[in-house]
C-alpha atoms as one frame of an Amber mdcrd trajectory, in Angstrom:
protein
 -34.930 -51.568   9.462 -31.954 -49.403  10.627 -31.422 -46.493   7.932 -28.501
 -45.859   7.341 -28.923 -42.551   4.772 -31.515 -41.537   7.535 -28.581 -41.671
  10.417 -25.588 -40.342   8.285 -28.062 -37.387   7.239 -28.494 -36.416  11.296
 -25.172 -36.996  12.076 -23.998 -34.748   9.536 -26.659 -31.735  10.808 -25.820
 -33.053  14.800 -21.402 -32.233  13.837 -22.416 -29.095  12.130 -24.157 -28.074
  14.686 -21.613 -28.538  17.510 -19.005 -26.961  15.181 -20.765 -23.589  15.177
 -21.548 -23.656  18.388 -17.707 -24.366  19.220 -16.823 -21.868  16.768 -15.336
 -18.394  18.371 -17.049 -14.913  17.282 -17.798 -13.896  13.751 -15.167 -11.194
  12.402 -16.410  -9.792   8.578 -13.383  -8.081   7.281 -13.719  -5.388   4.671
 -10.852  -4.858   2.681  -9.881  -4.248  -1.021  -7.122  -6.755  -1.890  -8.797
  -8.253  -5.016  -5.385  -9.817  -6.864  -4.012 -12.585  -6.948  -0.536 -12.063
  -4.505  -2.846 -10.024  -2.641  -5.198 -12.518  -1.671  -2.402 -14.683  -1.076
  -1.194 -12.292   1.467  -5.005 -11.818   3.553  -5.432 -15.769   3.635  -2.434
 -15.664   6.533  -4.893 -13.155   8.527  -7.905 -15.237   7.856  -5.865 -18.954
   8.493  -4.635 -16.824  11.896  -8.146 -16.063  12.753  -9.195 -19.467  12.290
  -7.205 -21.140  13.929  -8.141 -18.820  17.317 -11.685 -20.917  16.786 -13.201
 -17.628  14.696 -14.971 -17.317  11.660 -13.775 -14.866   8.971 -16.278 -13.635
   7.003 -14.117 -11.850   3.981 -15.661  -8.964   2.023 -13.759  -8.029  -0.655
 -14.525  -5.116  -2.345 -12.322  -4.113  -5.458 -10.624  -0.583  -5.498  -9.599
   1.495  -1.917 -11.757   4.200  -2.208 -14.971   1.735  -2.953 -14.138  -0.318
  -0.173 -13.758   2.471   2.525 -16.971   3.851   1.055 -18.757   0.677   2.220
 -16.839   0.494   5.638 -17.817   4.169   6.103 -21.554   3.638   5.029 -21.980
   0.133   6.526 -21.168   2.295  10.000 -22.768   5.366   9.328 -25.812   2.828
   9.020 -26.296   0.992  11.839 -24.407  -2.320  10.603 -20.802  -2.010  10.820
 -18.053  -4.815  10.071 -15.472  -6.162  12.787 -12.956  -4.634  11.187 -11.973
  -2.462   7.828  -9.087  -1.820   5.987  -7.562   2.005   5.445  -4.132   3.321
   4.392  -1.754   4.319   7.477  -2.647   7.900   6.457  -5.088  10.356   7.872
  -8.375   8.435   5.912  -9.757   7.514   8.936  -9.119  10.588  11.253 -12.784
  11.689  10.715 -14.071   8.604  12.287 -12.125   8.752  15.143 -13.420  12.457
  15.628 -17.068  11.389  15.391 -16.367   8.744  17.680 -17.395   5.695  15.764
 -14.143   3.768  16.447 -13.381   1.402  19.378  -9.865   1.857  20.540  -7.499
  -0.893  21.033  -5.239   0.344  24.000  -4.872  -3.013  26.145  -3.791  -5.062
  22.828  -1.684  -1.985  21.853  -0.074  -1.737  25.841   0.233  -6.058  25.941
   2.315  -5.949  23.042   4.011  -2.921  24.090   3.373  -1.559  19.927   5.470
   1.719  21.232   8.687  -0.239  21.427   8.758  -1.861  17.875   6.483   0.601
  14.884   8.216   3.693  13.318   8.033   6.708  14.660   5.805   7.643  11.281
   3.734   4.258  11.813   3.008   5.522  15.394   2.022   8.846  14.540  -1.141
   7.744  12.148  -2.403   4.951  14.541  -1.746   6.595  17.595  -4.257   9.144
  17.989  -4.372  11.689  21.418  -2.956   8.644  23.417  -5.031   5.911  22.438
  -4.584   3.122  19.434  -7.374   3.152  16.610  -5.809   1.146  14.098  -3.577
  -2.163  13.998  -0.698  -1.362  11.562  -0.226  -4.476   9.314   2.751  -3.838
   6.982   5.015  -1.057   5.693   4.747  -0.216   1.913   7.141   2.076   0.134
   5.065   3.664  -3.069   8.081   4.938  -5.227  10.219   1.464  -5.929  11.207
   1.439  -9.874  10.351  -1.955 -10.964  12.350  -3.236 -14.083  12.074  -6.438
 -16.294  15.261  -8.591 -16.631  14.123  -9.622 -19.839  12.959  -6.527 -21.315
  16.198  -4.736 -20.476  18.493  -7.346 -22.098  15.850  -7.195 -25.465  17.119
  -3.429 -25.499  20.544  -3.654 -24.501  20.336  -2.152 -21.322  23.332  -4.014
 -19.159  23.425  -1.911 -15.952  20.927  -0.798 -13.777  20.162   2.834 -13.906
  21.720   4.883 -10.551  19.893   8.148 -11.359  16.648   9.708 -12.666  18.811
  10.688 -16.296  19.856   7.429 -16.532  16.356   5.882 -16.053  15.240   8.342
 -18.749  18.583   6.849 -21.214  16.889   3.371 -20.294  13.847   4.365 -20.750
  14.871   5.821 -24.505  16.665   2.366 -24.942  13.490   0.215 -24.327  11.084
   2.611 -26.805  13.344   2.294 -29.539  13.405  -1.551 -29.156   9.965  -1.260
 -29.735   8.828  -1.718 -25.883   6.631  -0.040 -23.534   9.133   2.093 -21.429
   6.895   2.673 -18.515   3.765   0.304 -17.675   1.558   3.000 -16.294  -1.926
   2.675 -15.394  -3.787   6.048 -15.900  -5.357   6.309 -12.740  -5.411   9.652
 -10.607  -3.665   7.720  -7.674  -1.229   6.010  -9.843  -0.026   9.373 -11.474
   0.130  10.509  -7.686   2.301   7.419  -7.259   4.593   8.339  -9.725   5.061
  12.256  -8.684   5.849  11.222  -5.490   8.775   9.474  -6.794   9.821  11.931
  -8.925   9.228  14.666  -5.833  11.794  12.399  -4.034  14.334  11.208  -6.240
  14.662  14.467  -8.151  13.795  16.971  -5.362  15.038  15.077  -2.232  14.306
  15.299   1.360  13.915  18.955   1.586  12.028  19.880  -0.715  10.084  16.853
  -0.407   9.143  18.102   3.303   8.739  22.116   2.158   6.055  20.972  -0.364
   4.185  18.526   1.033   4.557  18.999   4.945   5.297  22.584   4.774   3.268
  24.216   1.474   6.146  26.412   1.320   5.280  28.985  -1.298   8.551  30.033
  -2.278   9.274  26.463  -2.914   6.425  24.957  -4.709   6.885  28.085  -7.030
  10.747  27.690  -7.568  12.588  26.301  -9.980  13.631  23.092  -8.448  10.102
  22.001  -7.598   9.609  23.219 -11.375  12.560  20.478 -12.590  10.248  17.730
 -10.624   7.473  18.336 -12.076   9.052  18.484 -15.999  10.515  15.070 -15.195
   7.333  14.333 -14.060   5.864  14.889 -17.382   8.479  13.577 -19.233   7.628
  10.133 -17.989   4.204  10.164 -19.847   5.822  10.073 -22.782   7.084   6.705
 -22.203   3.710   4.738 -21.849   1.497   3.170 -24.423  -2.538   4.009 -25.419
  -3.712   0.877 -23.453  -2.627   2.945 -20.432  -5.487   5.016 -19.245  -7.677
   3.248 -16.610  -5.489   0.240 -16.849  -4.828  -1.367 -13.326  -1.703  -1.387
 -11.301  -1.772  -5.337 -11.113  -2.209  -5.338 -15.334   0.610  -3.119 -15.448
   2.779  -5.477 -13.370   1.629  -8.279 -15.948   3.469  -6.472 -18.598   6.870
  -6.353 -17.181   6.043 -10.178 -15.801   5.739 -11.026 -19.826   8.475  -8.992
 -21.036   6.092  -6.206 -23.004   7.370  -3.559 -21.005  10.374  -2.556 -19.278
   9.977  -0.301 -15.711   7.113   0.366 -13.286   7.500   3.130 -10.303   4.776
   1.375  -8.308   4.897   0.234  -4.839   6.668  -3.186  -3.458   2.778  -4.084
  -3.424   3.704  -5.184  -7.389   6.012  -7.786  -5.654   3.004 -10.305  -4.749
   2.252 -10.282  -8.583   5.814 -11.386  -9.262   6.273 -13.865  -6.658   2.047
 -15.577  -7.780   4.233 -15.576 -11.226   6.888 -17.402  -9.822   8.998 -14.746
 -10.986  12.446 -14.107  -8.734  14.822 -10.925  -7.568  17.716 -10.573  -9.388
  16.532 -12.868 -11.841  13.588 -12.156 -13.648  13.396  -8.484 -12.247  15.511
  -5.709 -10.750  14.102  -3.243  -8.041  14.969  -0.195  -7.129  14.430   1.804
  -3.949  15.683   5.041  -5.109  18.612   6.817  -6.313  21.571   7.316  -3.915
  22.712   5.745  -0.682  20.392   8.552   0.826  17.466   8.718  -1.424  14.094
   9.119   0.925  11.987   5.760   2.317   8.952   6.702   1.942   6.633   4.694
   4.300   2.961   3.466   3.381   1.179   1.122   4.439  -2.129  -0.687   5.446
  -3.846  -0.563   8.878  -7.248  -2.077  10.178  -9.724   0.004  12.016 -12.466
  -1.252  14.133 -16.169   0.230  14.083 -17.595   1.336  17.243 -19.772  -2.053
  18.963 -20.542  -2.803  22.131 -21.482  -6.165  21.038 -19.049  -8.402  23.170
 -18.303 -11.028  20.807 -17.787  -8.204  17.788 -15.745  -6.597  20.744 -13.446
 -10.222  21.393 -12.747 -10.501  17.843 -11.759  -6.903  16.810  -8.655  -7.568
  19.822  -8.119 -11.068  18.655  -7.407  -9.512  15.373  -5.488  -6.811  16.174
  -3.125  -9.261  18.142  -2.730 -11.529  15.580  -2.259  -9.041  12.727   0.981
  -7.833  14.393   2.049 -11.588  15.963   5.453 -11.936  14.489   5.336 -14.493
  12.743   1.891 -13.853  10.450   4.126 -10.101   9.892   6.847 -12.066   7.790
   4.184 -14.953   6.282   2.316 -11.825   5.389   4.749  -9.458   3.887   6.532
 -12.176   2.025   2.945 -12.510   0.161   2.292  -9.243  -0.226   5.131  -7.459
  -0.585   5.823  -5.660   2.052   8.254  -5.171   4.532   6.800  -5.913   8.318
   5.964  -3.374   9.998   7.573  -4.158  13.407  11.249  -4.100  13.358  12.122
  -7.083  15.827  11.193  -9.360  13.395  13.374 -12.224  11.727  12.838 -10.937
   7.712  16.188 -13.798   6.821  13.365 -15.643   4.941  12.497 -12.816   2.934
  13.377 -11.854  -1.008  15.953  -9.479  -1.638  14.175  -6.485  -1.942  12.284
  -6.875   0.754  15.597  -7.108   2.532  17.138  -4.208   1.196  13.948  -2.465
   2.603  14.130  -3.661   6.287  17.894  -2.417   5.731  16.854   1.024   5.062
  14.305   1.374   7.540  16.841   0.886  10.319  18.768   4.618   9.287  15.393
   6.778  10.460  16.723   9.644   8.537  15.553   8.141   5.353  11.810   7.739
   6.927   9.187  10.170   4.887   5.752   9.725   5.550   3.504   9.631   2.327
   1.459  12.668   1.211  -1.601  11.596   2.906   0.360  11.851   5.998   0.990
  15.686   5.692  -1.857  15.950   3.990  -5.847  16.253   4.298  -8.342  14.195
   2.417  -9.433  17.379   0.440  -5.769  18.738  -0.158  -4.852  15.098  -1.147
  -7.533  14.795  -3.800  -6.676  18.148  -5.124  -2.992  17.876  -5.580  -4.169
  14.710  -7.603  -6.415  15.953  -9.901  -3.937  18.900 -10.762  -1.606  16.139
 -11.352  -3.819  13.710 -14.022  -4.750  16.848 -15.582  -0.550  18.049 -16.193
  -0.200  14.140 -17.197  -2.690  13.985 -19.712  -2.758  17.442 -20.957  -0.230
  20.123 -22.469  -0.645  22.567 -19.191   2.062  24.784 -19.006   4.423  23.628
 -15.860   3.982  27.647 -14.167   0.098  26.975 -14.191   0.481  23.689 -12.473
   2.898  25.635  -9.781   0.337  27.922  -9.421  -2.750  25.324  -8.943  -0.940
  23.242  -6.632  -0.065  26.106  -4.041  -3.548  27.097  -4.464  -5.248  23.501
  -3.399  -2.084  23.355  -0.728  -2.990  26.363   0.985  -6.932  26.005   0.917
């Protein structure tokens, strides 16, 4: 007698079979975006992949600095991933110096990246002539985020146009009996925040002689001394649940109307749009204050561990192509909440922040790297934990002058 559960059982193992062996290469990708709009935004790289005949294999790991610890030690050990995500900063400079990245020239001189990526972009990725990274978006850190709803429960009618009118808001909303400020007390998050102070209250200039230049005279002068009391005067304005508290579950509380303003990057715009929340309606965004105010430019980028292994090899320049094909850039950014980070691309479809970013990043004179451009891994990590310390504790502003010239200059 014919069976039947025999026959479906090896037909079942016979298509599996011919659908991994039809299958293109394996690519794990290590990367930290845990939440919600930001797995959104990663499923457009993986359905890309996929669709080439690959198999992503997604490790997740929660938290940027965990997740390049894993890259670094998954490499360092013998068993590196296909690809892993940094920051388009100087994180990954060290690995390109110990030689345990493969470049990506011929994708980078196919797609001819030189004509389209910022001059900033170019500068991280770009590395003594040859391309170690695939640049996926452009994130600007310093964007004051403010709820619709919390703002009309305090009365506040107009958007605020400059730092002392943020601070009258910001007075408005605490005295409705609102968080001002959803603030998650973590060291990179307080770095988040003096970087927007630094250039919304210091500008360009100054911006450039403390970060890029450790200028001396200016990190000890009084306007670099106005930055960093405004700086302080923003703690004031958050609640106890703050320390520790994550970006994405600060986001949640202008989403529900608890609090009223984040200065966060246009990351927080994924959280929004996963709420269904809309621009202009539900929440107001702010790039800075003034028709000049800096654009400072962040961003992810995807490095690829040293292999020789040619199917490891296929799929780290499979990826890299994709990652920058023009049309996974907008399906991407619109997720996520970035802008793209080639500027040849069609961004009509995208909300109106996002917009009003690929507006500004056409006048170049409003580009600013972020610290971690200008600065090293060491001098980056010291600035911060000057910072948390001033945030949290009643330093006196001359000693924190003092202690961040000294980690500048070492």
């Amino acid at each position: 007698m014919f069976n039947t559960k025999r026959f479906s059982v090896t037909l079942a193992l016979i298509t599996c079979l011919a659908t991994a062996n039809a299958a293109g290469p394996k690519a794990e990708v290590i990367h930290w975006w845990t939440s919600g709009g930001e797995s959104a935004a990663v499923k457009v790289f993986s359905d890309a992949y996929a669709a080439t005949g690959g198999v992503w294999v997604d490790t997740a790991v929660a938290l940027g600095e965990q997740a390049r610890s894993v890259a670094i030690n998954r490499m360092v050990g013998g068993n590196p991933p296909v690809a892993a995500q940094f920051n388009t900063t100087k994180q990954f400079l060290d690995l390109v110096e110990q030689g345990m990245l493969n470049n990506i020239d011929d994708v980078a001189a196919r797609d001819g990246w030189d004509k389209f990526l910022p001059e900033t972009v170019l500068d991280v990725v770009r590395i003594k002539g040859h391309y170690y990274a695939a640049p996926v978006n452009i994130h600007m850190p310093s964007w004051i985020w403010y709820s619709k709803a919390a703002f009309k429960s305090a009365g506040i009618s107009v958007e605020p146009k400059s730092m002392d009118e943020l601070f009258v808001a910001l007075d408005k909303l605490k005295a409705a009996g609102l968080i001002g400020l959803a603030h998650g007390g973590q060291a990179w998050q307080d770095n988040t925040v003096f970087t927007a102070v630094l250039a919304n209250v210091g500008g360009t200039e100054l911006y450039l002689k403390v970060l890029r230049d450790r200028d001396a005279k200016a990190i000890l002068g009084e306007e670099f001394k106005k930055v960093l009391l405004a700086f302080k005067r923003l703690q004031s304005y958050v609640d106890k649940g703050s320390p520790g508290r994550n970006w994405n579950d600060s986001t949640a509380l202008l989403i529900t109307g608890k609090a009223g303003v984040q200065i966060m990057g246009d990351w927080v715009k994924g959280e929004f749009t996963a709420a269904k929340q809309v621009p202009g309606r539900d929440f107001g965004c702010i790039p800075g204050f003034g028709a000049k105010s800096p654009y400072i430019i962040q961003g992810d980028v995807f490095v690829f561990p040293k292999t020789s292994n040619p199917d490891s090899v296929k799929a780290q320049k499979v990826l890299a192509g994709l990652m920058l094909a023009p049309v996974n850039q907008v399906e991407f950014s619109m997720r996520k909440g970035s802008v793209p980070v080639r500027s040849d691309v069609d961004a009509s479809k995208m909300d109106q922040c996002a917009q009003l970013g690929v507006v500004i990043l056409k006048d170049k004179s409003r580009h600013l790297g972020n610290g971690e451009v200008y600065l090293n891994p060491d001098q980056n990590g010291s600035l911060a934990d000057i910072l948390t310390a001033y945030w949290n504790k009643n330093i006196a502003v001359e000693k924190v002058q003092r202690d961040i010239l000294s980690a500048l200059k070492s």
